[in-house]
C-alpha positions in Angstrom: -13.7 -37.4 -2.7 -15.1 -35.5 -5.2 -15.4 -31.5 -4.7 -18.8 -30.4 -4.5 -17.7 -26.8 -2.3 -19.1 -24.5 -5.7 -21.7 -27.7 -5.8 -25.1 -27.8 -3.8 -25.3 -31.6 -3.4 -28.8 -32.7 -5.6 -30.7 -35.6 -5.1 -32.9 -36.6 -8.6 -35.7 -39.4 -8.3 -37.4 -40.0 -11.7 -40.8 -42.0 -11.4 -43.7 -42.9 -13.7 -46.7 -41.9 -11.9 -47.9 -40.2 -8.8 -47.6 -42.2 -5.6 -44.5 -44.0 -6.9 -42.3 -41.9 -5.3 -43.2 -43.1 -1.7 -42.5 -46.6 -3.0 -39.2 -47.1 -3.7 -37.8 -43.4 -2.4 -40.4 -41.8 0.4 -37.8 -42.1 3.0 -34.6 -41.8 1.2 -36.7 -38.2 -0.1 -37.1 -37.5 4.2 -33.7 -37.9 5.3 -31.8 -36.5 2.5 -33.9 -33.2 2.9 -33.2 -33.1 7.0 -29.5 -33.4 5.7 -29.8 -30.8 3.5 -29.5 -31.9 0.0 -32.0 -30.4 -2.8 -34.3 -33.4 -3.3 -36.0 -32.9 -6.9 -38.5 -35.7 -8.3 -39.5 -35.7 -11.5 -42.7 -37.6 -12.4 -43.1 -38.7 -16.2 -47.1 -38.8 -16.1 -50.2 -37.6 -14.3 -51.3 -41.4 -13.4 -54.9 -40.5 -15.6 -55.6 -44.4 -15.9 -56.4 -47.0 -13.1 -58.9 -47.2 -10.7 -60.1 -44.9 -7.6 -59.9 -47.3 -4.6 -61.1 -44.6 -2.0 -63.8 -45.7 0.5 -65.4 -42.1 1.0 -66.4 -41.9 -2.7 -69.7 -42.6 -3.8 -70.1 -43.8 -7.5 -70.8 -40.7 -8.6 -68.1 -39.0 -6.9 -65.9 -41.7 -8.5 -67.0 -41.1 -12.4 -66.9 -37.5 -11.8 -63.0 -37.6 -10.6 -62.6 -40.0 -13.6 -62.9 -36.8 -15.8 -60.3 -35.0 -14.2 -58.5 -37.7 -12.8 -54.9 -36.2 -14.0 -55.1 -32.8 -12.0 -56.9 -34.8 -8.9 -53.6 -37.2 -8.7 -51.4 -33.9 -9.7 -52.6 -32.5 -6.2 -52.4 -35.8 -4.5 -48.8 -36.3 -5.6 -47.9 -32.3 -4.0 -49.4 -33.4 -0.9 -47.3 -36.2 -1.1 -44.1 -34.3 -1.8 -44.6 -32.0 1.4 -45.0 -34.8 3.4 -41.6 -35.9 2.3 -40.0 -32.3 2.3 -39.3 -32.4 -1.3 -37.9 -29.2 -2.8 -38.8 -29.8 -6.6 -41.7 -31.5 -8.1 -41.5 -31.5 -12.0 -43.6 -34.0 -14.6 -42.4 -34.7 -18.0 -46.2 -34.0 -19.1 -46.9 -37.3 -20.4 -50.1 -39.1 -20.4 -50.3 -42.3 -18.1 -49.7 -45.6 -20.6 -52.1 -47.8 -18.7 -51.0 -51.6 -18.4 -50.0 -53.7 -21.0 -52.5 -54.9 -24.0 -55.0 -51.9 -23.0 -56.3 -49.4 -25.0 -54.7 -46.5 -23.4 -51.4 -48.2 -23.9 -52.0 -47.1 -27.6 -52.7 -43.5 -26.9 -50.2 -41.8 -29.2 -49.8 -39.5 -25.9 -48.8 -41.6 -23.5 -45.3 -41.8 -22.0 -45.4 -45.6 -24.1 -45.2 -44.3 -27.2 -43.3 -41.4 -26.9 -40.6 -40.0 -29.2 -37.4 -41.5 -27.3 -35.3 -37.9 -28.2 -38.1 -35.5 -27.0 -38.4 -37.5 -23.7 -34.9 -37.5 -23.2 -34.7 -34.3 -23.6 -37.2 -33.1 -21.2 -35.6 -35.1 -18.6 -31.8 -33.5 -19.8 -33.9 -30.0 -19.7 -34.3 -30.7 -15.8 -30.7 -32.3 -15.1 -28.9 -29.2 -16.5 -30.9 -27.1 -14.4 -30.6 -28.9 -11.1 -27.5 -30.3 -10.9 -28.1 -33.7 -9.4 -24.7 -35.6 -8.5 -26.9 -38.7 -7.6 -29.7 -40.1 -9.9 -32.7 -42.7 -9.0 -34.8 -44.5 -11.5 -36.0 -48.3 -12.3 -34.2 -51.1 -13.4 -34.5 -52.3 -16.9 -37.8 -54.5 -15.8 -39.2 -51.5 -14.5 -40.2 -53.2 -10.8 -42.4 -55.3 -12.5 -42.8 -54.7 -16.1 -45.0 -51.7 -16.0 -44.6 -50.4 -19.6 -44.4 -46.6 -17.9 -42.0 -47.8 -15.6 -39.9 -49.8 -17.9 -39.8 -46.4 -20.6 -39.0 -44.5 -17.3 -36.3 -46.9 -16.9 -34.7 -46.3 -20.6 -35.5 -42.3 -20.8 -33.6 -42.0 -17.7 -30.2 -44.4 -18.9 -30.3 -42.4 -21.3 -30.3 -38.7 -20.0 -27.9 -40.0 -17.4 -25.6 -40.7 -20.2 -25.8 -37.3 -22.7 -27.1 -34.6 -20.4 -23.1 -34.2 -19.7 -22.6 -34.2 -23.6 -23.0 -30.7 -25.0 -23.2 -31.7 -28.0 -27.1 -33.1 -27.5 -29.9 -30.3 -27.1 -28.0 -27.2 -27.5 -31.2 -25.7 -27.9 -31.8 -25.8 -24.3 -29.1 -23.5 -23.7 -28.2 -24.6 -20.5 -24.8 -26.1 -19.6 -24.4 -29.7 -19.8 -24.1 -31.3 -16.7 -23.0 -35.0 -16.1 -24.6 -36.9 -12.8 -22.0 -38.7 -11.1 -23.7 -41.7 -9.7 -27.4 -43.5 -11.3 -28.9 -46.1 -8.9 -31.9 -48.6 -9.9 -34.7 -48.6 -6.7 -34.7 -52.3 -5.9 -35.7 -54.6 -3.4 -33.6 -58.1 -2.2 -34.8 -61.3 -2.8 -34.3 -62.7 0.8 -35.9 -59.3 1.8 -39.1 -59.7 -0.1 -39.2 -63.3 0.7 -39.0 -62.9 4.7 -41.0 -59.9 5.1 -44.1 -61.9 2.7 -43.5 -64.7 5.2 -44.0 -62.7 7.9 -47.0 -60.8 7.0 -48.9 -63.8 5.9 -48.1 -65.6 9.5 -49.6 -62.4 10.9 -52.6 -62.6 8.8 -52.1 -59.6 6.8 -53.9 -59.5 3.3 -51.7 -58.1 0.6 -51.1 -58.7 -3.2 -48.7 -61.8 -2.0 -52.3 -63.5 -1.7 -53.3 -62.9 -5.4 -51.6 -65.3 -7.7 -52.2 -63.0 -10.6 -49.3 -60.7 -9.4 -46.9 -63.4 -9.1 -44.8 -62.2 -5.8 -42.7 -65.5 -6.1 -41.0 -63.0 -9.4 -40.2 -60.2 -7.5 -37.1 -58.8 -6.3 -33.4 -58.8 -7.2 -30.8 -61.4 -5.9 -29.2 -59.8 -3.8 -25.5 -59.9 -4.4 -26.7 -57.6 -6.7 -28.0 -54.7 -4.2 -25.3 -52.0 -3.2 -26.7 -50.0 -1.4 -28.7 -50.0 2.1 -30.3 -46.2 2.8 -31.5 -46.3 6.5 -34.8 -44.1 6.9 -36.3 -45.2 9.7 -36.5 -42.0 11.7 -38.4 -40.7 8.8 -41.1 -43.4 8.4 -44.2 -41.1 9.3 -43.5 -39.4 6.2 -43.7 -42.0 4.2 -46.6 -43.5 6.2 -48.2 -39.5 5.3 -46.8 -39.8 2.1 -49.0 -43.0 1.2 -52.1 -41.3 2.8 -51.7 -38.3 0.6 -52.8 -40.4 -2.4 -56.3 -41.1 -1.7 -57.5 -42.5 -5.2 -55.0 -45.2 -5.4 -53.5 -46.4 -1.7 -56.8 -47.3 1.0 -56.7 -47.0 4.0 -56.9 -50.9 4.7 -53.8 -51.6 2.3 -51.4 -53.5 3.7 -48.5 -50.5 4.1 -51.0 -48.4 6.2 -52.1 -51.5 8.3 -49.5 -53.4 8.7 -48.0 -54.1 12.7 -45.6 -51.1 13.6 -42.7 -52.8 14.1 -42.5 -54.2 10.6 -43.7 -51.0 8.8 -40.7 -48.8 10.6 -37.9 -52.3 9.6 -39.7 -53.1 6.4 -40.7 -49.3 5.1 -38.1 -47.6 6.3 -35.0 -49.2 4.6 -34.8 -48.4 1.2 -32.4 -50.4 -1.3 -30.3 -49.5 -4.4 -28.5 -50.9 -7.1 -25.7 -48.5 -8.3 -26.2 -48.7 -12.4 -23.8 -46.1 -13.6 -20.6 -44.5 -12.3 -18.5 -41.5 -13.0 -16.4 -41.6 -9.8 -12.6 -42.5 -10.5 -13.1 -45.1 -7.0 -15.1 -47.3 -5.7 -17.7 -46.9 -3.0 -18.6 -50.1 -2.1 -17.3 -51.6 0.5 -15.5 -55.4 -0.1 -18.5 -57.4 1.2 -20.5 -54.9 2.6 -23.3 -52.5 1.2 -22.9 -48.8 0.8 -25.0 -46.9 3.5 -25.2 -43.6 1.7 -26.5 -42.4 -1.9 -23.8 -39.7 -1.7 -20.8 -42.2 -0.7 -17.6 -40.9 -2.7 -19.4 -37.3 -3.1 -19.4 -36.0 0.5 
């Protein structure tokens, strides 16, 4: 075990935009806080493109929070982070890339087509000062090929691997830290395929029904997911977590109304790849999954 006694054990989630957080880390945020770990997320943009899917807004209500569409998701995404009992909420003060192929993609501002050093070492800037033994981002597809999730993705490898290194960004003058474990948020094949199976025999509308999205792509195989992180006590935060983001998650999407017993199984288990590690063992087991983030550090 590695000594962590002078240590306070850190949790770091790095996402692209706001409500991404509940997504892939909403519970693991919930029960890591009850246990006492610092839980920090960092959030690379504001989420100032997309649409406003909220029923209460009139048109005009809608064009009007288009203008400041930024700050309204920058309150959404606090909201968000209480409900989870998240201790730090920090943004890498990027602007929102937009999909592929758009116009905003080719803002010289957004997280896209930013200066690979500078984003690195805003995210090192927030490493050295929190401390996190255990790390969270995307995999190298991003979840599905998001270009702000994918950069999220290669600013975080990257961080993960210098912010230990003192000889990058001095200038921060903060002492260099090296994370011990980073994870990629992921989600099983069989998983994804049983739980779409099951909602469409219940009826329940979700993007599985639009062929643009192509489901039948998603998830990882899942010899490749090590790690099972059980959150189901802690599935009314995320369920509160989701609500807190009014502009982009409606009350009739499929998370919010889907039967109970599948949203506490189905939400409440969050899965991880472990990417990187500095620990001199193991901590899988031989054909089993680890059940903690913090396995080998506590």
């Amino acid at each position: 075990m590695v000594n962590n006694k002078d240590e306070q054990l850190t949790f770091m989630a790095v996402h692209a935009h706001p409500d991404d957080e509940v997504f892939d880390t909403g519970v693991t945020f919930a029960r890591l806080a009850s246990e006492g770990v610092r839980t920090v997320l960092i959030t690379a943009t504001r989420g100032e493109c997309g649409e406003i899917v909220d029923p209460e807004m009139s048109e005009a209500e809608k064009q009007e929070t288009f203008r400041k569409l930024g700050q309204v998701r920058e309150q959404e995404l606090k909201n968000a982070a209480a409900a989870l009992n998240v201790s730090e909420l920090h943004f890498l003060d990027f602007r929102d890339s937009g999909m592929a192929g758009t116009e905003d993609n080719q803002n010289p501002a957004c997280f896209h087509q930013a200066n690979m050093s500078e984003a690195v070492r805003r995210l090192v800037k927030y490493i050295r000062e929190f401390r996190p033994q255990v790390i969270a981002s995307y995999d190298p597809w991003g979840g599905y090929g998001h270009p702000d999730h994918v950069q999220t993705h290669r600013v975080t490898t990257l961080a993960f691997d210098v912010a230990g290194d003192a000889r990058f960004y001095p200038d921060l003058g903060l002492e260099a830290w090296q994370p011990l474990k980073l994870y990629y948020t992921v989600l099983p094949l069989t998983w994804i395929k049983n739980n779409i199976e099951e909602l469409k025999r219940r009826g329940v509308d979700g993007p599985w029904n639009n062929p643009a999205m192509e489901s039948e792509t998603w998830g990882t195989p899942d010899e490749l997911v090590t790690t099972r992180f059980d959150g189901r006590d802690f599935i009314d935060n995320k369920v509160a977590a989701f609500r807190a983001h009014k502009t982009q998650i409606s009350p009739d999407n499929f998370m919010l109304v889907m039967p109970e017993d599948m949203r506490r199984d189905g939400l409440g288990v969050e899965y991880f790849s472990l990417a990187k590690s500095k620990l001199p063992q193991t901590t899988q087991p031989e054909g089993a999954q680890e059940e903690d983030l913090f396995a080998g550090i506590r």
